[in-house]
C-alpha positions as CSV (number, residue, x, y, z in Angstrom):
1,X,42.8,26.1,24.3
2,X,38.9,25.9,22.7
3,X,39.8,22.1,22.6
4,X,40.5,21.6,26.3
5,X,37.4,23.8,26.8
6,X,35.2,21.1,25.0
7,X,37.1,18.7,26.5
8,X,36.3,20.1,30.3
9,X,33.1,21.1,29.1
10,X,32.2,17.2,28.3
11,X,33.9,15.6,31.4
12,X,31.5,18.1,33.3
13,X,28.3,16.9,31.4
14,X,29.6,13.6,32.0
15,X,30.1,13.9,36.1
16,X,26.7,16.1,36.1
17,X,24.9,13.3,34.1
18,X,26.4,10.3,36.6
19,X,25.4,12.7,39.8
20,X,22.1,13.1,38.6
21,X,20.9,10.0,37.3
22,X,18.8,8.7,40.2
23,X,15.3,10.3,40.9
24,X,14.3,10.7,44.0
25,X,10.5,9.3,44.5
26,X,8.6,9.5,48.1
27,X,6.1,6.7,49.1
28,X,2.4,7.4,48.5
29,X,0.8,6.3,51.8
30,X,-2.6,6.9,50.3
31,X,-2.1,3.8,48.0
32,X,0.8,2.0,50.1
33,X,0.2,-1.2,52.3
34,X,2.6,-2.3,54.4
35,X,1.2,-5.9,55.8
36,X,2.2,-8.9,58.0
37,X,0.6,-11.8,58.8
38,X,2.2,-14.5,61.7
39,X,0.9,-18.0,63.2
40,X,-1.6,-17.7,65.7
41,X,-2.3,-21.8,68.0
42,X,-0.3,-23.2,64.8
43,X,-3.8,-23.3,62.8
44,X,-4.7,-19.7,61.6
45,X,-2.8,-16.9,60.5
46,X,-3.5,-13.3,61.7
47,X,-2.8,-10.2,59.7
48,X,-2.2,-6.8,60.2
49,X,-0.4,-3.7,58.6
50,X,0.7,-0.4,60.1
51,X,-1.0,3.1,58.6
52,X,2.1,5.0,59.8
53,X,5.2,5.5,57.7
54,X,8.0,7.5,55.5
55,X,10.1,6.2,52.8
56,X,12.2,7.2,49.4
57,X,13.5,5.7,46.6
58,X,16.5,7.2,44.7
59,X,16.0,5.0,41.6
60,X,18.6,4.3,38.7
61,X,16.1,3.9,35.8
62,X,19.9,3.0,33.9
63,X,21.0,0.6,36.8
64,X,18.6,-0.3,39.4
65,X,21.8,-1.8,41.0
66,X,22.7,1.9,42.3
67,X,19.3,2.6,43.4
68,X,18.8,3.0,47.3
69,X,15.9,2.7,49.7
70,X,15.2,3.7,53.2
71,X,11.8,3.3,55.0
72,X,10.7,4.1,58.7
73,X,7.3,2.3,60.3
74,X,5.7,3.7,63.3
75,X,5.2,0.8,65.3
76,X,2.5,2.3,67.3
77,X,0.0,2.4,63.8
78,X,0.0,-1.3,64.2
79,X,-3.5,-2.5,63.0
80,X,-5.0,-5.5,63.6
81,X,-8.4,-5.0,63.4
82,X,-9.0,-6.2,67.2
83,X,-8.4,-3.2,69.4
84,X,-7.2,-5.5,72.5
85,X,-5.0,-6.8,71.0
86,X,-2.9,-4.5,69.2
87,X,-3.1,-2.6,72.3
88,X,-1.5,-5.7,73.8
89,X,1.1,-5.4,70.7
90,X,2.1,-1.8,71.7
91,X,2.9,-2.7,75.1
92,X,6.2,-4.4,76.7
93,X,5.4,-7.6,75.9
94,X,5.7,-7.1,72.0
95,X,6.9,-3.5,70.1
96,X,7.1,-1.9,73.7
97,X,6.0,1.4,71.4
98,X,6.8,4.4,73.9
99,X,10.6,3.0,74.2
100,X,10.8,1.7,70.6
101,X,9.0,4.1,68.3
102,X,10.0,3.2,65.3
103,X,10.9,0.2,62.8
104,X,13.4,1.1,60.2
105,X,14.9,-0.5,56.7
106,X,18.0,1.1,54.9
107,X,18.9,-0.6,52.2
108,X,23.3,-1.3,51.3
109,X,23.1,-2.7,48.5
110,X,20.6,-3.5,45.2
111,X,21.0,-7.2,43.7
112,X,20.0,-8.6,40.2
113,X,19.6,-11.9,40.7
114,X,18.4,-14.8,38.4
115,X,15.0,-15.0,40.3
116,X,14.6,-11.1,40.6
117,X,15.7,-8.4,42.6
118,X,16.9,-8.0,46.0
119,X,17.2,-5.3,48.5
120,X,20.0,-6.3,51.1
121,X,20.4,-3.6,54.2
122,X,20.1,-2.9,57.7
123,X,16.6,-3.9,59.2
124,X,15.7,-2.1,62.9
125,X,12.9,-3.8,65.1
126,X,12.6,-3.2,68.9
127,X,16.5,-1.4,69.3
128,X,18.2,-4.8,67.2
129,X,19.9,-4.5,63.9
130,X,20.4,-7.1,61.3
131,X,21.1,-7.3,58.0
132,X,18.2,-8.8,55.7
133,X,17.1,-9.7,52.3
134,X,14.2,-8.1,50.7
135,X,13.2,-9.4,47.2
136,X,11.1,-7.0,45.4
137,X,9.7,-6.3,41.8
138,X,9.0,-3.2,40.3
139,X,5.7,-3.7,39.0
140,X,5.8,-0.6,36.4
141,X,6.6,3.4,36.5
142,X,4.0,5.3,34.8
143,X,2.5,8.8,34.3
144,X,-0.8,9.6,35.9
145,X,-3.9,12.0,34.7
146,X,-2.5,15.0,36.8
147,X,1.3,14.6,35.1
148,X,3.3,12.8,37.9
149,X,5.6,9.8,37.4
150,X,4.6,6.9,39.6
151,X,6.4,4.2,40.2
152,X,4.5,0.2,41.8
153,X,6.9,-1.9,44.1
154,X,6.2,-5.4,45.6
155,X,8.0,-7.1,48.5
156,X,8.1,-9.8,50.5
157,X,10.1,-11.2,52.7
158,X,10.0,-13.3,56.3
159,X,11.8,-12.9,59.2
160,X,12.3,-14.4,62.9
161,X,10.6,-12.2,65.4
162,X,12.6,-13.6,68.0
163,X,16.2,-12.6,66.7
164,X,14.8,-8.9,67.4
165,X,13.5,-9.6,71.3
166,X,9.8,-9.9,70.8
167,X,9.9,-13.0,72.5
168,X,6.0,-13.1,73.8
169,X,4.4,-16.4,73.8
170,X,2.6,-19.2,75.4
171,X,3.0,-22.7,74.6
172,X,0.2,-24.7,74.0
173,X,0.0,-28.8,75.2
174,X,0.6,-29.8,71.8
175,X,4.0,-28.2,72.0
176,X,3.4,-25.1,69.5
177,X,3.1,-22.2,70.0
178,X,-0.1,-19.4,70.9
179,X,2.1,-16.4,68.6
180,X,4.4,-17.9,65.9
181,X,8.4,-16.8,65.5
182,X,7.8,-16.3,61.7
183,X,6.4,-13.0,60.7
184,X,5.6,-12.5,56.5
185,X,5.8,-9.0,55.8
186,X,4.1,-8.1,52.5
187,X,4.4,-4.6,51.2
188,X,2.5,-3.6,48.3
189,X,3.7,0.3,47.7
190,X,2.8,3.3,44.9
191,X,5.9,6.0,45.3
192,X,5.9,9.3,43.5
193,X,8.5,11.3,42.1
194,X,9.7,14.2,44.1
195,X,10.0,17.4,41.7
């Protein structure tokens, strides 16, 4: 009897320990920068980021392979540093930001690849869903003067605006185009861990 006791007793550490191994950590928007930057006439590139979001880590320290991420954008924090024109980017022509409020990444899947990692999951833009790739690094989880664990993620990644409906452009007599198809997004992001 006292050795099925241990017995259970150890199974149940073991399930607790599994259950409990990710830490949950909750972006830092004070030190977070979520940034894009798309073709403008073919000769320039204009940037912008949005100064509106949520997002959460649960993070595998063991196996960054069962980690998980999931982060929301309110598309109507677009900043461009040209009030006319993100105004012009709220409207129907682009992110149409009363019917489409938000833009949305849940990840399925963590990757270890030979060239890094990859987030693969569900990306949400303007009511269309498709599946990306997000390469990211973890760029270091440390302990700041107050106490708290912190943990520094990179990513970037490109996508085709068009495939999600924002279809806005003019076409110059050269043939390109006034608002490019390609969009980079670059996030630089500082996440803290939720006690």
């Amino acid at each position: 009897m006292f050795k099925k006791t241990i017995a259970l007793i150890v199974v149940a550490a073991m399930i607790s320990g599994s259950a409990f191994a990710a830490e949950v950590f909750v972006v830092d928007k004070a030190h977070t920068d979520i940034g894009f930057s798309v073709k403008h006439l073919v000769i320039s590139s204009t940037k912008g980021n949005f100064g509106d979001f949520d997002g959460k880590i649960m993070y595998d320290a063991e196996d960054v392979t069962k980690s998980s991420v999931e982060m929301t954008i309110k598309t109507a924090s677009i900043d461009t540093d040209n009030e006319d024109r993100d105004k012009h980017l709220r409207s129907g022509d682009f992110f149409d930001v009363e019917k489409y409020p938000e833009i949305t990444f849940k990840s399925k899947r963590i990757e270890n690849r030979d060239d890094g990692m990859v987030a693969i999951g569900d990306f949400t833009m303007h009511g269309v869903t498709k599946e990306i790739q997000l390469p990211f690094t973890i760029t270091g989880v440390v302990k700041d003067p107050w106490g708290n664990t912190k943990m520094g993620v990179e990513a970037e990644t490109k996508i085709d605006r068009t495939d999600y409906g924002l279809t806005w452009s003019k076409v110059l007599e050269t043939g390109g185009l006034v608002v490019g198809n390609e969009v980079k997004i670059m996030i630089s992001a500082e996440f803290g861990m939720k006690e």
